[in-house]
C-alpha positions in Angstrom: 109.4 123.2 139.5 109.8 125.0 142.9 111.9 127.4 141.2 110.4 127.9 138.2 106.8 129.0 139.7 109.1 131.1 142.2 110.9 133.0 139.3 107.7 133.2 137.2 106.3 135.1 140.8 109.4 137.2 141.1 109.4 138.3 137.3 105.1 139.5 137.6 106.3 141.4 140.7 109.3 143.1 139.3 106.8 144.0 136.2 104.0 145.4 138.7 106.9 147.2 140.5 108.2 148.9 137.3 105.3 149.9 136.3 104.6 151.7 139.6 107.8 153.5 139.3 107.2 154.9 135.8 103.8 156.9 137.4 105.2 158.1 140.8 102.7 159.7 143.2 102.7 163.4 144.5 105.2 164.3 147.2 102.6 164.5 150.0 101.5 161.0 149.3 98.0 162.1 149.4 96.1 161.3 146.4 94.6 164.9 144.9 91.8 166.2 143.5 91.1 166.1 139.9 91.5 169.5 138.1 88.5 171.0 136.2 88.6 169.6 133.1 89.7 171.7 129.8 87.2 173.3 127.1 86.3 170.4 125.2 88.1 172.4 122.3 91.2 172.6 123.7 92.0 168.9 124.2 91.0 167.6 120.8 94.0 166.6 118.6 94.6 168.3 115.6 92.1 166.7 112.9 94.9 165.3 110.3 96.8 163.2 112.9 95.2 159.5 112.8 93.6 158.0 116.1 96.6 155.6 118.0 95.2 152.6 119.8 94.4 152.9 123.2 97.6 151.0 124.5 99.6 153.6 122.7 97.9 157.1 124.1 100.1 157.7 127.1 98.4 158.8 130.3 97.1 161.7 130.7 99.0 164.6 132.9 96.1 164.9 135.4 96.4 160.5 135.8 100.1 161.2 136.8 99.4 164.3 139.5 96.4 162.5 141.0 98.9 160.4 142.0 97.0 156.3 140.9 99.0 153.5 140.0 98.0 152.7 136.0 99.1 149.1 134.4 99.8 149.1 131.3 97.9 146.9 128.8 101.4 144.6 127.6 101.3 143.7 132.0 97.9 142.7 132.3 98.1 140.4 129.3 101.1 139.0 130.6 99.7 138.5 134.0 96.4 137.2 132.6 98.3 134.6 130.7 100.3 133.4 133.8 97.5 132.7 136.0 96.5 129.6 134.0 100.3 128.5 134.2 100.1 129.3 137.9 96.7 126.9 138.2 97.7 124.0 136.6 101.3 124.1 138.4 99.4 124.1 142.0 96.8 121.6 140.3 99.2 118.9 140.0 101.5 119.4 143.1 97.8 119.2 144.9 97.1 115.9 143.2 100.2 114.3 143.6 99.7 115.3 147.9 96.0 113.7 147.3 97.6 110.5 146.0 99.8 110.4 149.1 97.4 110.5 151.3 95.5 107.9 149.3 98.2 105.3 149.4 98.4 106.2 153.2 95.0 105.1 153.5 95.7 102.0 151.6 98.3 101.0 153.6 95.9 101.6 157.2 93.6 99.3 155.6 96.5 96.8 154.9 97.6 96.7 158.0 94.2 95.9 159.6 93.4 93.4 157.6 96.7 91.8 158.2 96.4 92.1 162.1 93.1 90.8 161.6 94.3 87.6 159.9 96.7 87.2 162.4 94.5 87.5 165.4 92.0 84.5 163.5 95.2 82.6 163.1 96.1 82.6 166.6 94.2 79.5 168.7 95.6 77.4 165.8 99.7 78.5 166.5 101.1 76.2 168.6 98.2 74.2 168.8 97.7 72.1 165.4 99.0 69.0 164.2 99.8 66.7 161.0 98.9 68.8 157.7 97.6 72.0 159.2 100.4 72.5 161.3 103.0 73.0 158.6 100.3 75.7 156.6 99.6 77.5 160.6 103.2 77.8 161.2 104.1 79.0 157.6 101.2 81.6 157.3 102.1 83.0 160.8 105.6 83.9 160.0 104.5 85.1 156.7 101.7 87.3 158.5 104.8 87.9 161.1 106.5 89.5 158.0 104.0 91.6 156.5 102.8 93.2 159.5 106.7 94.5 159.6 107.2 95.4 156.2 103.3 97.1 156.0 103.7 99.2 159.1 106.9 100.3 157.8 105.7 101.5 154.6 102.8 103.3 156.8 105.5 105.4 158.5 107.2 106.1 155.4 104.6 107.2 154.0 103.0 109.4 157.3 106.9 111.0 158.0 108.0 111.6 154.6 107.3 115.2 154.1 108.4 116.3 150.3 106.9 119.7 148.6 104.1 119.7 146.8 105.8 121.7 143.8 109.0 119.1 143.6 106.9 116.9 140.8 109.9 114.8 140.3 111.1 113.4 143.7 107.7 113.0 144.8 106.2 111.4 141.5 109.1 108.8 142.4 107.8 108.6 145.6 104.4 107.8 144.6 105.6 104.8 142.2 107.8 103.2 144.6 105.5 103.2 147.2 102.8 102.0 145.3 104.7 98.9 143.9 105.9 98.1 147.1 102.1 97.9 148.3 101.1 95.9 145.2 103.4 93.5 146.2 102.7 93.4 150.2 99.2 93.2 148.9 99.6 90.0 146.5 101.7 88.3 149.3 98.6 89.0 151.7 96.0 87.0 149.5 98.2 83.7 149.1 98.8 83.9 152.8 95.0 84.9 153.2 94.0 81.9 151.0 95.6 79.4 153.2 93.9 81.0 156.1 90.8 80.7 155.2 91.4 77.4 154.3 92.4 76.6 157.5 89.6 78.5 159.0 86.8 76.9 156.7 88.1 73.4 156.8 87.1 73.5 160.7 84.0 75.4 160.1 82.4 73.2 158.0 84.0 69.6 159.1 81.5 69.2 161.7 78.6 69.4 159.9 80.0 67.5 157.0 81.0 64.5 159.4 77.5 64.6 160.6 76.0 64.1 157.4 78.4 61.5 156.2 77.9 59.6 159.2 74.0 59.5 158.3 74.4 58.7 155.0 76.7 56.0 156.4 73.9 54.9 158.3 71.1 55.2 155.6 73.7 52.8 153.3 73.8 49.9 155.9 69.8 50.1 156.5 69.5 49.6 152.0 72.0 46.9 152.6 70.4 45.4 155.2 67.1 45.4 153.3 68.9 43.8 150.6 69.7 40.8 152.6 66.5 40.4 154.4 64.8 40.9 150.6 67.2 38.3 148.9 68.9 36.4 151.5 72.3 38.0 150.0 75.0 38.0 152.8 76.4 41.1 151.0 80.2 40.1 152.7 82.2 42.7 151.0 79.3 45.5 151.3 79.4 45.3 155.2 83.3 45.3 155.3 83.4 48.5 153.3 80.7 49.9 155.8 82.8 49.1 158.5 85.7 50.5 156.9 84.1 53.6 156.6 82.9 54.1 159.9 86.5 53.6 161.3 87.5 56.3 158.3 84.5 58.9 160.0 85.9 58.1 163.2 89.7 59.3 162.5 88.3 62.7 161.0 86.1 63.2 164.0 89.1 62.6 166.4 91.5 64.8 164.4 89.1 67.5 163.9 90.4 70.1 166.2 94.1 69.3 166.1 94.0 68.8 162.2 91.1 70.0 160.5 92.6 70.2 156.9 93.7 66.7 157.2 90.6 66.0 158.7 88.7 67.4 155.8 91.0 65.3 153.3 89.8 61.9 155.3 86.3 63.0 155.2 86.4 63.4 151.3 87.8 59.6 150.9 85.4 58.6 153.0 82.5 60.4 151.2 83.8 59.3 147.9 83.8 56.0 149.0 80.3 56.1 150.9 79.2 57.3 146.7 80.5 54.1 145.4 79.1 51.9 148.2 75.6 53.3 147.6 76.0 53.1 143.9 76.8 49.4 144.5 73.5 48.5 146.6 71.6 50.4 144.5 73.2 48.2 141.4 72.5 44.8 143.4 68.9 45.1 141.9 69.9 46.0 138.3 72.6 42.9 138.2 70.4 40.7 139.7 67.9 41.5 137.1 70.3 41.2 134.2 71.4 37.7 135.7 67.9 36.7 135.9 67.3 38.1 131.9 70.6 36.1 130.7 69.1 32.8 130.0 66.6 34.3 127.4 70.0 36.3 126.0 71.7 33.4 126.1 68.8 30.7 123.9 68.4 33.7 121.6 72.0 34.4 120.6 71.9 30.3 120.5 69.4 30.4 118.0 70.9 33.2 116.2 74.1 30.7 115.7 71.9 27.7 114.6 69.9 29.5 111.7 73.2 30.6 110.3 75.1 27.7 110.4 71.9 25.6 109.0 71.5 28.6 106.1 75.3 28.6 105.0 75.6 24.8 106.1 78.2 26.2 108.0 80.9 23.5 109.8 82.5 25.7 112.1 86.0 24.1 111.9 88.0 27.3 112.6 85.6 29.1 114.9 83.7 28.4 118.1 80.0 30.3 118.2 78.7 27.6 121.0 82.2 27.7 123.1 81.7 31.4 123.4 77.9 30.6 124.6 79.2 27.8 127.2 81.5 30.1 128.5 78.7 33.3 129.1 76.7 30.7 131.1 79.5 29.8 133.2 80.4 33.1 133.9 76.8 34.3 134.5 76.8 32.0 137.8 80.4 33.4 138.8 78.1 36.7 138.6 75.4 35.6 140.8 78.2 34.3 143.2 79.9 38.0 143.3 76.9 39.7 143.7 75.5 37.5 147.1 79.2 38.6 148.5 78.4 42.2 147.2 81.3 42.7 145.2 80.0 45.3 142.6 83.3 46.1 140.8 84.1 42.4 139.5 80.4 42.0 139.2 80.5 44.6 136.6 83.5 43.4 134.9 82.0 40.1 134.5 78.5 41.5 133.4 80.9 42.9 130.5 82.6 40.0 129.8 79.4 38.0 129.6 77.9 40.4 126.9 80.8 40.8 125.0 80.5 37.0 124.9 77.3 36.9 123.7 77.8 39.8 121.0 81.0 38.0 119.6 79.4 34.3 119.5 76.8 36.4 116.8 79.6 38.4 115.0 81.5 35.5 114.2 79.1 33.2 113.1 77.9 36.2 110.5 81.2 37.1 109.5 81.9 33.8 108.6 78.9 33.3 106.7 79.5 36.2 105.0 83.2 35.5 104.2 81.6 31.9 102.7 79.5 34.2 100.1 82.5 37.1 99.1 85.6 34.9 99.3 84.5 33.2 96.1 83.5 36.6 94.9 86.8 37.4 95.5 89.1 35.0 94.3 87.3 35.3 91.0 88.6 39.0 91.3 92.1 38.3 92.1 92.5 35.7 89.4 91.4 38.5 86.4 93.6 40.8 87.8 96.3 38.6 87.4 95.1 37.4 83.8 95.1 41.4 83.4 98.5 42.2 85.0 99.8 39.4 82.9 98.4 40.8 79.6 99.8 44.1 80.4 103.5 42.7 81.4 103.4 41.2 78.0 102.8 44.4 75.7 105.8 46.2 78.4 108.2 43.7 78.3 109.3 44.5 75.4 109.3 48.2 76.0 111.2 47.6 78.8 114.0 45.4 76.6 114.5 48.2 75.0 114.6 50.6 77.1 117.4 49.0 78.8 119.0 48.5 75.7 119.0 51.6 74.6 118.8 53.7 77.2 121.7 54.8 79.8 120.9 52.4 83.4 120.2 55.3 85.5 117.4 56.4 83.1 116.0 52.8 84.2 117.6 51.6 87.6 115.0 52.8 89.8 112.2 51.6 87.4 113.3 48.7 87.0 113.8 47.5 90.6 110.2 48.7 91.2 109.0 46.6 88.6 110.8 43.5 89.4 109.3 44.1 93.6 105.9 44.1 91.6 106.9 40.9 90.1 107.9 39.0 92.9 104.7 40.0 94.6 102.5 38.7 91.6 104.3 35.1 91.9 103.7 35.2 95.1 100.0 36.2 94.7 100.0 33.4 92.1 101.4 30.7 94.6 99.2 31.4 97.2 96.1 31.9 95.1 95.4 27.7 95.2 95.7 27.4 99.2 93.1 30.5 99.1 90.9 28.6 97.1 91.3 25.3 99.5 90.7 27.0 102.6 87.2 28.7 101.2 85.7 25.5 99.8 83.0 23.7 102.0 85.8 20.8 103.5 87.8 23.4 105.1 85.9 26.3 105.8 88.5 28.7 106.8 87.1 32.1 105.9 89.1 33.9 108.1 92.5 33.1 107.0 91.5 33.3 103.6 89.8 36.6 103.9 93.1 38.1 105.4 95.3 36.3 102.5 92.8 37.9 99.9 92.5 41.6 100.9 96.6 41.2 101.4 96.7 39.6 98.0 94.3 42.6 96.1 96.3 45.2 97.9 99.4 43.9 96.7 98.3 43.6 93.0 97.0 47.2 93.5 100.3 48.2 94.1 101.1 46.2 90.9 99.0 47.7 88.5 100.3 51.4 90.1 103.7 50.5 89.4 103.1 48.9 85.4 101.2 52.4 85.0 104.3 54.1 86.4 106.7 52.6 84.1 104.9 52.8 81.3 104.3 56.6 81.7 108.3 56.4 82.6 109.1 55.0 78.8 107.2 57.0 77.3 108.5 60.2 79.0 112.7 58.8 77.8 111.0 58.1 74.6 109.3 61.6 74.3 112.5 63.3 75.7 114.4 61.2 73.0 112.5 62.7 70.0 112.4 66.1 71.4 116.4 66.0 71.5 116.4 64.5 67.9 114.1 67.4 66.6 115.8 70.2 68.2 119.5 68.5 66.2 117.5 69.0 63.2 116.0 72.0 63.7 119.3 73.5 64.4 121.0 72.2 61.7 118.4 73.3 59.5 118.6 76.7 60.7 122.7 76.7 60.4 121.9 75.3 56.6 120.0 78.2 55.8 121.9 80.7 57.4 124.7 79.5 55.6 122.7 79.6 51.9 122.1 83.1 53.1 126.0 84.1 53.5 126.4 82.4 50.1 123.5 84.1 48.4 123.6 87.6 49.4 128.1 86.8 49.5 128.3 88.0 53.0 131.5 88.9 54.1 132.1 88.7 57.9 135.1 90.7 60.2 136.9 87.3 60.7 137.6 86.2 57.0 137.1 82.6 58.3 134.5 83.1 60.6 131.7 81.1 58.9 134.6 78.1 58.3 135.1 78.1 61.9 131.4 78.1 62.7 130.6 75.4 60.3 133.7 73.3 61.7 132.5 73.8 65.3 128.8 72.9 64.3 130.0 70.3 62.5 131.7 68.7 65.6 128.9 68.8 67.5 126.4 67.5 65.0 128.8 64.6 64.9 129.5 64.2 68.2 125.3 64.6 69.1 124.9 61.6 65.9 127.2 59.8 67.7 125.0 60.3 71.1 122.1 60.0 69.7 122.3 56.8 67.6 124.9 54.9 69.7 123.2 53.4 72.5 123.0 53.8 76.0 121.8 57.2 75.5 122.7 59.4 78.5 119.6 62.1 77.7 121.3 64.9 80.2 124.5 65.2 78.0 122.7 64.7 75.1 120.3 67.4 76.0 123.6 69.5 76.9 125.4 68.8 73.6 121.7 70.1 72.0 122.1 73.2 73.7 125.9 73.9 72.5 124.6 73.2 69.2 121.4 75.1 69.3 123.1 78.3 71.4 126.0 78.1 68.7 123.3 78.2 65.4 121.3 81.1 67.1 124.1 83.1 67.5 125.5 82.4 63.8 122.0 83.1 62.6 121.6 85.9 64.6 125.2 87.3 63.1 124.1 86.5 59.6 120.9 88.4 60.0 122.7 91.4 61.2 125.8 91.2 58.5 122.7 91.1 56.1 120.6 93.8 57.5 123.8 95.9 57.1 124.7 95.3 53.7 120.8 95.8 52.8 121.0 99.3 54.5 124.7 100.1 52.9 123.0 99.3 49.5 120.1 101.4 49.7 122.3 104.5 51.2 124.8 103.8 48.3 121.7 103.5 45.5 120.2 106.8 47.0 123.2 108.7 47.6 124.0 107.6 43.1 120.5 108.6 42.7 120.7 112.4 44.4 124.0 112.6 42.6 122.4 112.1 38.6 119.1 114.5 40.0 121.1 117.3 41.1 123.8 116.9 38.5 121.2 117.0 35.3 119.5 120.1 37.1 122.6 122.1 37.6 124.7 121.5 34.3 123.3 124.1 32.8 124.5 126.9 34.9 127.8 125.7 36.5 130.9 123.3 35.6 130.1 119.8 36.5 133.9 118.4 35.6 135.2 119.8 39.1 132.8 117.0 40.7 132.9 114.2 38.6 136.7 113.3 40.0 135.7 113.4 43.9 132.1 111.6 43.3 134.1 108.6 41.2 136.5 108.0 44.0 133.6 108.1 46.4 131.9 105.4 44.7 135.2 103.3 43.8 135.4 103.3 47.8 132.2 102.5 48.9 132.3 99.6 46.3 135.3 98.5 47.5 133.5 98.8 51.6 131.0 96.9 50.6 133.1 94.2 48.9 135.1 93.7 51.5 131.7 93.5 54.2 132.7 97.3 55.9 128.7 98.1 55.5 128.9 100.4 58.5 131.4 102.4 56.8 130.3 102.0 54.0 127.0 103.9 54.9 129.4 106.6 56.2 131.3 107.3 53.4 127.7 107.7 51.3 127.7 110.7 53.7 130.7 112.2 51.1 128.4 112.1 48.0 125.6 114.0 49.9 128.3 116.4 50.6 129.1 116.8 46.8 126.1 117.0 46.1 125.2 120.0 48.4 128.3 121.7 47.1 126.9 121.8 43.5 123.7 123.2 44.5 125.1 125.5 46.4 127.1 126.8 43.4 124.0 126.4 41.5 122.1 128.7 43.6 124.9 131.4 43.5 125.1 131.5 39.8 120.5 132.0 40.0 121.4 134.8 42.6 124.2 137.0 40.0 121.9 136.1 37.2 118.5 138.1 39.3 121.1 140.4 40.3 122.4 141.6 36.9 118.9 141.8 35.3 118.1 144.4 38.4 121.1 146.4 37.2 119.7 146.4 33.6 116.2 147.7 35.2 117.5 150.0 37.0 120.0 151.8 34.0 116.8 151.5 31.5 114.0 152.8 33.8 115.9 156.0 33.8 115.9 156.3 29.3 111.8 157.5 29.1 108.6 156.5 29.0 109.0 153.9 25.6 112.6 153.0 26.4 111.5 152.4 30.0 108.5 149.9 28.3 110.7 148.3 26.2 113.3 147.5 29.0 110.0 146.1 31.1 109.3 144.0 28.8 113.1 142.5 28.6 112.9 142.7 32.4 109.8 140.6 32.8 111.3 138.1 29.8 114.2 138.0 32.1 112.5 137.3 35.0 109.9 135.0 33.7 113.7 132.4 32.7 114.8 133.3 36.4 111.7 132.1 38.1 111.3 129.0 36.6 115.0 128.3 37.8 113.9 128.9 40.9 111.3 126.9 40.5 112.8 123.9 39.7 115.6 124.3 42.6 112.7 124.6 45.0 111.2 121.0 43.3 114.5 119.1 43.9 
């Protein structure tokens, strides 16, 4: 870029130079006076020579001999034009110096704030213990490091002394330097995090173990309260309170050696303080509930008696009242916790003791209510199985015959389905009378039976599903069966008619034998497909594959006959029209030319495109109708030439009478016009056909 903006420089002052040479100054070097200027008539150009554009007037004699340096309008333009080019080029060298001196800056500010950490850091190197030893020791060699590497970057950048014009080496400058500070700069704020860590964690410990230690204190006065109040010895409470005071104690004494472990003890120790406050404040709540559990515990009691009287429940399987006797026992284990002040098993026994309660209720009304649905129920499962039972009677016999009939992997599957199904009824039906004896009032075991009798409607479910399945199964063989037999017939019908066709319109076919060979290839596969199709175990896919020999093989023969028949239509017509022209055009032109000549050729014409058509060449046949068009043509033609000497000799008889007079010239029109009155309706008729 250097040595562009120098050449672009050298090349305006090489043009500025030339153009001072072309208008040299006087001898003397001293600029002259102007001389009195001309008679205004003398200097005006002639008046038919067009005005030139000012760039193109030369300059004047007088500009030359006063000796001024003139620039011509092509270098102004081109000086104009690289001024711009001149701007932006010392624009961006001038930027890319300005971002220099901004990463500079950014790098002085680096390096403060990294010298700064460092001097914070200091009373703690050499002087810390336990956990904030290790962080001290590795953030002061990392702060070690980047006070190196930052200062170094700082003189690179102050020393380093690249033109402004050479965009290239210093835009790689720029980037290089500024990654490297990106990454001096993200290395600075993890090691400034785990200074300030340090540096906060012994900021705020004091104060923190201050308020701890009065919350501490506030804890033990509620829990002293609470044994004066209740006469609660509160055992376990004071332990943890002592506990925690030794806990405060460590921190306090590892506060200036250690002040991130420190900070680590003191949030045990106020997490456990939480949980030993939350317990005194819950002595009150607990020793209410315990106080409120006898009422609980008479009207759950009751709740049990009124069902079992209503239902006339025996409760031989299930134990409301042992539930009840157990909540009261556990109730005093409660009270017994709580006097020690140990609020964690009290509140898994306050649990226990309400889920007590809440299932001595739940089971009494589930059982009453299994004593009003299990009847309901067995009623159910007993018409299902009348139903099932009533529907495996109308399908067994389907299913007889489908494995009689049909191939065993049309069935297999089915079949073992089915006979799953089967076992599971029997099964049902066994268990259905030790259902029945466990929901009658002797035994009165709802439970079981409920289990036994959603287990025993799911299975018949699955039942009913599968009879559904297999009867939608048969019938899909059975439909696929008749679809197979329909598309035999079909076919065959369509080969019997294709054949009446041959035989009715006597179709003759390139192969002499070609519809023997179809008929004995059809006739193969119609037996072979009987054979299939009425000799059990069917096998449907190579039934369904024969089908579609026999029913590709039909649709082509059909397809052939249709075309050999099309063909001999179209031969037929060609011949009938082609006999047709010939009779039109011979009883037109018999009276004018010799019709004999044409009788030989058209005879052998139609001898051979009889004997094309007998023999089933319709193609050809059509082609060689082509001949009798050509004979025919031929006789017009000769037709038309005997009209044209006929007109021509009645013009030779005008012309030798028009020149015998006036009445001989008459009479001859009057020939003439009875002459041409026969040659025009000739013409005529020619123009008809």
């Amino acid at each position: 870029m250097k040595k562009l903006l120098l050449g672009v420089m050298l090349a305006l002052g090489l043009l500025i130079h030339q153009n001072a040479l072309a208008d040299p100054a006087p001898a003397s070097g001293v600029l002259s006076e102007k001389p009195p200027a001309e008679p205004a008539q003398a200097v005006q150009p002639p008046a038919e020579k067009p005005q030139e554009p000012p760039s193109a007037v030369p300059a004047p004699a007088d500009a030359a001999q006063s000796g001024e340096i003139t620039i011509s309008a092509g270098t102004f333009f081109l000086v104009l034009g690289m001024v711009p080019v001149l701007l932006v080029v010392l624009g961006c060298g001038l930027v890319c110096k300005l971002r220099v001196g901004w990463l500079r800056r950014k790098a002085r500010r680096l390096l403060v704030n990294v010298m700064s950490m460092s001097e914070e850091l200091r009373p703690y190197v050499g002087n810390a213990e336990g956990s904030t030893e290790s962080i001290v020791k590795q953030a002061d060699e990392q702060l070690a490091n980047l006070t190196v590497a930052v200062s170094r970057r700082l003189t690179v950048l102050t020393e380093t002394k690249i033109f402004f014009l050479r965009f290239i080496k210093l835009s790689r400058f720029i980037r290089d330097s500024k990654g490297e500070l990106k990454r001096l700069r993200a290395s600075f704020k993890e090691v400034h995090a785990e200074v300030r860590r340090v540096l906060e964690a012994a900021q705020a410990l004091t104060p923190r173990l201050q308020r701890l230690a009065g919350q501490r204190a506030a804890a033990e006065a509620e829990a002293k309260s609470r044994t004066a109040e209740l006469a609660f010895p509160l055992t376990q409470t004071y332990e943890e309170l002592e506990r925690l005071r030794q806990e405060l104690g460590q921190a306090s004494d590892t506060a200036r050696l250690d002040p991130v472990g420190a900070q680590r003890i003191a949030s045990q120790a106020e997490a456990r303080l939480q949980s030993i406050s939350r317990d005194v404040k819950d002595i009150g709540v607990y020793l209410n509930e315990y106080r409120a559990f006898p009422g609980r515990l008479d009207e759950s009691e009751a709740k049990v008696t009124k069902l079992v009287e209503q239902h006339r429940l025996i409760l031989l399987h299930i134990d409301p009242y042992g539930s009840l006797a157990e909540a009261r026992r556990l109730s005093e284990d409660l009270l017994e916790e709580l006097k020690a002040g140990g609020l964690e098993q009290v509140r898994a026994t306050a649990a226990q003791v309400n889920g007590l309660l809440k299932d001595a209720v739940e089971m009494t009304q589930r059982h009453a209510a299994f004593r009003r649905q299990n009847p309901k129920d067995i009623q159910h499962v007993q018409k299902k199985l009348g139903e099932y039972r009533t529907t495996d009677a109308a399908l067994a016999p389907a299913f007889a015959r489908t494995r009689q009939y049909y191939a065993q992997e049309h069935w297999e599957d089915m079949w073992a389905r089915y006979r799953a199904a089967e076992r599971h009824v029997q099964q049902t039906e066994q268990r259905l009378p030790e259902v029945k004896r466990q929901s009658d009032d002797e035994h009165q075991d709802y439970d079981t039976a409920r289990r036994t009798l959603d287990d025993m409607l799911a299975r018949l479910g699955e039942a009913e599903e599968v009879q559904r399945q297999c009867r939608g199964a048969i019938e899909q063989l059975d439909r696929v069966y008749g679809s197979l037999k329909s598309r035999q017939e079909q076919a065959w019908s369509a080969l019997e008619e294709a054949v009446r066709l041959v035989k009715q319109n006597s179709l003759r076919f390139p192969v002499a034998d070609q519809v023997d060979m179809v008929l004995a290839r059809a006739d193969s596969l119609h037996n072979e497909l009987n054979q299939r199709l009425f000799v059990p175990p069917y096998r449907l896919a190579a039934i369904e594959q024969h089908v579609g020999r026999l029913t590709d093989l039909v649709n082509e023969f059909a397809a052939s006959v249709k075309q050999r028949l099309d063909q001999k239509r179209q031969a037929e017509r060609a011949f009938g029209q082609a006999q047709s022209s010939y009779r039109s055009a011979r009883a037109k032109v018999r009276s004018r030319i010799e019709i004999r000549r044409f009788e030989g050729p058209y005879a052998s014409v139609i001898q051979r495109v009889e004997g094309l058509i007998a023999r089933g060449n319709y193609i050809e046949a059509v082609n060689e109708c082509h001949d009798i068009d050509k004979i025919v043509g031929e006789m017009k033609r000769l037709y038309h030439r005997e009209i044209e000497e006929e007109r021509r000799a009645a013009a030779a008889r005008r012309a030798s009478a028009s020149s015998s007079g006036f009445f001989g010239s008459s009479g001859s029109s009057r020939t003439s016009r009875t002459s041409d009155d026969d040659d025009g309706g000739g013409d005529s008729g020619d123009e008809d056909e």
